[in-house]
C-alpha positions as CSV (number, residue, x, y, z in Angstrom):
1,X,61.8,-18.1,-32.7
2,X,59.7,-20.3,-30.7
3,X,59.5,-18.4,-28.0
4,X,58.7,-15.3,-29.1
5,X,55.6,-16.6,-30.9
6,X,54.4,-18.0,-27.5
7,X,55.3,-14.8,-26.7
8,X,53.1,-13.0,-29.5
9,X,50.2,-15.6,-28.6
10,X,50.3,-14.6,-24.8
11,X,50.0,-11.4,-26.0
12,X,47.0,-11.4,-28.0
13,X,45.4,-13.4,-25.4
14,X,45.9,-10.9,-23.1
15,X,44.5,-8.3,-24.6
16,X,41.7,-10.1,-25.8
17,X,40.5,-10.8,-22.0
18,X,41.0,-7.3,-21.1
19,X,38.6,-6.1,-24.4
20,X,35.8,-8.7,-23.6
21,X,36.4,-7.4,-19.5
22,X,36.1,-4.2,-20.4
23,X,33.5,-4.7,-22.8
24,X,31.4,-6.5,-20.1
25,X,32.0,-3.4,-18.0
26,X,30.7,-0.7,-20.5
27,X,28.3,1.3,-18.8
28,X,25.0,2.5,-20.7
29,X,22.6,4.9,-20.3
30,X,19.0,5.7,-21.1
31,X,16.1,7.7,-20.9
32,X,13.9,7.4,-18.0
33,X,10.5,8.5,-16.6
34,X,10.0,8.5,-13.3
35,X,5.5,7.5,-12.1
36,X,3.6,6.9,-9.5
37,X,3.5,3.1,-8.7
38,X,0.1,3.1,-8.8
39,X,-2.6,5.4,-9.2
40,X,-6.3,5.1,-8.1
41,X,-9.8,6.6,-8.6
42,X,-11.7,6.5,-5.1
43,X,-15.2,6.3,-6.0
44,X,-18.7,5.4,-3.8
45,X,-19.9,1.6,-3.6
46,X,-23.2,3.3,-3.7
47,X,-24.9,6.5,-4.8
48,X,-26.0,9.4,-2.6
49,X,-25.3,12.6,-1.6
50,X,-22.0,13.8,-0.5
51,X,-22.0,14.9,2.9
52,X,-18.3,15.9,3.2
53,X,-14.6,15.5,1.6
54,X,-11.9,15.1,4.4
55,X,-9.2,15.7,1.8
56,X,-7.7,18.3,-0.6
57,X,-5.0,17.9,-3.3
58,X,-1.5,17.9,-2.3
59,X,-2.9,15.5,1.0
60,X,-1.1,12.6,2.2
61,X,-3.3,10.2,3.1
62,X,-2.9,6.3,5.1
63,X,-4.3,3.1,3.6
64,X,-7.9,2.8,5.3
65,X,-8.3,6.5,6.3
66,X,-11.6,8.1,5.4
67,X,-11.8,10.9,2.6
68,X,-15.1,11.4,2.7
69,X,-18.9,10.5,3.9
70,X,-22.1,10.1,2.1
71,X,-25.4,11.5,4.2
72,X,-26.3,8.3,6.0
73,X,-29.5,9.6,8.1
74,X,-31.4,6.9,6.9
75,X,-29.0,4.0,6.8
76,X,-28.0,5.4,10.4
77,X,-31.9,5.5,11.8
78,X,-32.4,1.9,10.3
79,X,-29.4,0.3,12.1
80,X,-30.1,2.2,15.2
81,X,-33.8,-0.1,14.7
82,X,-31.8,-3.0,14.1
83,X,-30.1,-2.5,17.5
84,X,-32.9,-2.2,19.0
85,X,-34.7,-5.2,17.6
86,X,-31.6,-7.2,18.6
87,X,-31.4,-6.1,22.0
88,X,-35.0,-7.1,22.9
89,X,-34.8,-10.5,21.3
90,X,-32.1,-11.1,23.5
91,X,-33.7,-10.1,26.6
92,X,-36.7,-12.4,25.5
93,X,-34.5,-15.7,25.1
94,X,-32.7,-14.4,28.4
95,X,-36.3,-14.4,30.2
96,X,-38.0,-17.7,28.6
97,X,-34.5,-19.4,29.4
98,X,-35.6,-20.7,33.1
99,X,-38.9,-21.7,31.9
100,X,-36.9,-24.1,28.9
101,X,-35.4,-25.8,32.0
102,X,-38.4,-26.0,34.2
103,X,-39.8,-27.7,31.1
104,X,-43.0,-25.2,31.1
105,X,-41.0,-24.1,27.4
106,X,-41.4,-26.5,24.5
107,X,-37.9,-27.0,22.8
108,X,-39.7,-26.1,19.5
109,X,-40.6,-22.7,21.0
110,X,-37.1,-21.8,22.4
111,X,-36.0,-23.0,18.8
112,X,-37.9,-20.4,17.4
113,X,-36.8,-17.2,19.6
114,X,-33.4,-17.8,19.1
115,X,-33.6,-18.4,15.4
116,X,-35.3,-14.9,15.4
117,X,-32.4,-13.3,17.4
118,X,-30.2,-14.8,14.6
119,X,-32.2,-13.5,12.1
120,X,-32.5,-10.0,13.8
121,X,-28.5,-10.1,14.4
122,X,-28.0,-10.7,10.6
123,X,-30.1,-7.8,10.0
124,X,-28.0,-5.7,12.2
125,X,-25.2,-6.4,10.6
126,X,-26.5,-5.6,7.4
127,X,-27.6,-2.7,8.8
128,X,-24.1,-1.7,9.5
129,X,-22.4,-2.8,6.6
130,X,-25.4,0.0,4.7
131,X,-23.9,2.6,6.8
132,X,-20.2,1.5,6.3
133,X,-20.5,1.4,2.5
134,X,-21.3,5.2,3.1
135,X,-17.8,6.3,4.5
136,X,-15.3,6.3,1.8
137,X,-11.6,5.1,2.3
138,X,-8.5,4.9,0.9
139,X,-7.3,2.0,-0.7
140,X,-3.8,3.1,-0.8
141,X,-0.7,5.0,1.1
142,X,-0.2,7.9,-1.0
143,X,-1.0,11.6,-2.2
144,X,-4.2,13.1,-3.5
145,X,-3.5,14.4,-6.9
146,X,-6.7,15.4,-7.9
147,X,-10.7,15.9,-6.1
148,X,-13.3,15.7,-8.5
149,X,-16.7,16.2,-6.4
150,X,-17.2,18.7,-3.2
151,X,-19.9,18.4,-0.6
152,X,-23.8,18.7,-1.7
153,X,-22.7,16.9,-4.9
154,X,-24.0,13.5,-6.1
155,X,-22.0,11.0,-6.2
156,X,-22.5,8.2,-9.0
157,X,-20.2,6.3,-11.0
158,X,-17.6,9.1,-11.3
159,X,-14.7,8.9,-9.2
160,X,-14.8,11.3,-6.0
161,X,-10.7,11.9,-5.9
162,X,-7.8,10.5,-6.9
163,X,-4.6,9.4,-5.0
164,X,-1.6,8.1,-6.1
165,X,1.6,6.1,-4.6
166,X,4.6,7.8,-4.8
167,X,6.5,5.5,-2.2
168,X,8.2,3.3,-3.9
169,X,8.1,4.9,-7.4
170,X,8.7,3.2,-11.0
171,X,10.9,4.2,-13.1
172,X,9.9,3.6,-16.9
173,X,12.4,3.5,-19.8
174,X,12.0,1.8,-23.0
175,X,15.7,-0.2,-24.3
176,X,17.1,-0.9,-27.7
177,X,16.7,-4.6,-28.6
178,X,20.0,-4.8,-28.6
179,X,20.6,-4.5,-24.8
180,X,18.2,-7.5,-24.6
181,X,19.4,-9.8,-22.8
182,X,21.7,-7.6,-21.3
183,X,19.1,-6.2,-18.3
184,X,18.0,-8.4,-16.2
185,X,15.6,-8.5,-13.4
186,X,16.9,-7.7,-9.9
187,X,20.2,-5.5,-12.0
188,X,20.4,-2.4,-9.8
189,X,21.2,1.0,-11.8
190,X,22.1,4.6,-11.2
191,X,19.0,6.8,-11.8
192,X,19.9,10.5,-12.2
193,X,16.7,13.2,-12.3
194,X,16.8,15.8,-14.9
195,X,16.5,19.0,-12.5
196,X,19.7,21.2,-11.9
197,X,21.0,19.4,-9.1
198,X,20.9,16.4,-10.8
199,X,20.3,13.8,-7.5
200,X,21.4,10.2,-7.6
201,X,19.5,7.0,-6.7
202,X,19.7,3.2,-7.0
203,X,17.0,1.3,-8.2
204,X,16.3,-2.0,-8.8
205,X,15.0,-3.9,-12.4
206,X,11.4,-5.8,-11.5
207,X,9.7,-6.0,-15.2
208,X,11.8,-6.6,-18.2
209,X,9.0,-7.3,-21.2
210,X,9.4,-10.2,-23.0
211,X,8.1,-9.5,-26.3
212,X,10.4,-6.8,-28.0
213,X,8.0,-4.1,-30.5
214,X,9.2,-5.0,-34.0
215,X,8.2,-1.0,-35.3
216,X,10.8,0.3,-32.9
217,X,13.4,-2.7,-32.3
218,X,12.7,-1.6,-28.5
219,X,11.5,-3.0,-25.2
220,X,10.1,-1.8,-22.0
221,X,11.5,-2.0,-18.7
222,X,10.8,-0.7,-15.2
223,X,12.7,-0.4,-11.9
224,X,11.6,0.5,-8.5
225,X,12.7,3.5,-6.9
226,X,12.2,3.8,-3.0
227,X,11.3,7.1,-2.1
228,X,10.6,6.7,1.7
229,X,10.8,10.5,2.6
230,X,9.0,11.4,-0.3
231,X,11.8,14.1,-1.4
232,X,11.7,12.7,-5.4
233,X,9.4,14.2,-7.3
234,X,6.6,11.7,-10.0
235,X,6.8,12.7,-13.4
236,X,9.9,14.1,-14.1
237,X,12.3,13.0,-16.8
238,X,15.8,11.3,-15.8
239,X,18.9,9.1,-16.7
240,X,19.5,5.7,-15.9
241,X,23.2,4.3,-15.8
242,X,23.6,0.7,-16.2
């Protein structure tokens, strides 16, 4: 008799351990949106006129390359000036230099040329940085989604185009508060797109909020998706398997 309830025991032990492990590996899906990782407006520092637009929508585009110019005539003519300027002052301290050390130069004299070539040397690189501030560039690795202005136009506060990063992508997906606790940052999970072939990816969880929304009893979370050859598509709908 005894032994058949340690038998009965073992039993329900058993199968207790294999619920709870098959519990713990239940897999769970949910709805997901797949975004840009980050989306910019490329605007001017300063106004002007547009002189050109290097890039179209649909253009991939590096971190740093230039999308368009501003007309710079000006800006260009004074720094040209500037370099001028500079390259005389230097030629003066080069010539007065022997007379410093023949002593027929007072020290308070040679003091005072070569704080002017300092002077004129910051004003050429102000002058520079006036016609740098002219040729736009991209902040980010990524593709133009949208151009706002076209040459001829001024350019103000609006934004001249605007690019986004689609390498790595987010995927956004809002969980039950249930499943709190449950995803964790760094958990990897199956993202399947919503388009009739229906292609697989991993990504990885980076942002589990904190705070869940009482109205809904939900809570947001996003995973990175690398998308290296650019083949997955922003904005589309998908499934995400945990």
């Amino acid at each position: 008799m005894l032994t058949i309830r340690y038998m009965f025991m073992s039993l329900v032990i058993m199968f207790t351990c294999i619920h709870s492990h098959a519990q713990a590996q239940e897999r769970y899906s949910l709805d997901g949106l797949i975004e840009p990782s980050q989306t910019v407006n490329i605007a001017s520092p300063v106004e002007g006129i547009l002189s050109g637009v290097l890039v179209d929508r649909g253009d991939m585009v590096a971190r740093d390359q230039i999308i368009a110019r501003l007309d710079s005539k000006i800006e260009k003519a004074a720094m040209e000036l500037a370099k001028a300027k500079v390259e005389f002052s230097k030629r003066k301290v080069e010539r007065n230099e022997d007379l410093y050390k023949k002593e027929l130069l007072s020290i308070h004299d040679k003091d005072e040329m070569e704080t002017e070539l300092t002077i004129l040397e910051l004003q050429l690189r102000q002058a520079e940085e006036n016609v740098e501030t002219r040729t736009i560039r991209s902040s980010i690795d990524g593709v133009v989604v949208e151009r706002f202005l076209s040459p001829g136009e001024r350019v103000g506060d609006d934004p001249i185009v605007r690019i986004a990063c689609i390498d790595p992508l987010y995927v956004e997906l809002v969980a039950p508060a249930e499943k709190f606790g449950a995803i964790t940052q760094g958990a990897k999970a199956e993202v399947v797109l919503e388009t009739p072939k229906q292609r697989k990816y991993i990504a990885v969880v980076i942002v589990v909020d904190k705070v869940i929304d009482a109205a809904s009893g939900t809570f947001g979370v996003r995973l990175l998706l690398d998308n290296p050859n650019y083949s997955i598509p922003s904005g589309i709908k998908c499934k995400v398997t945990f």
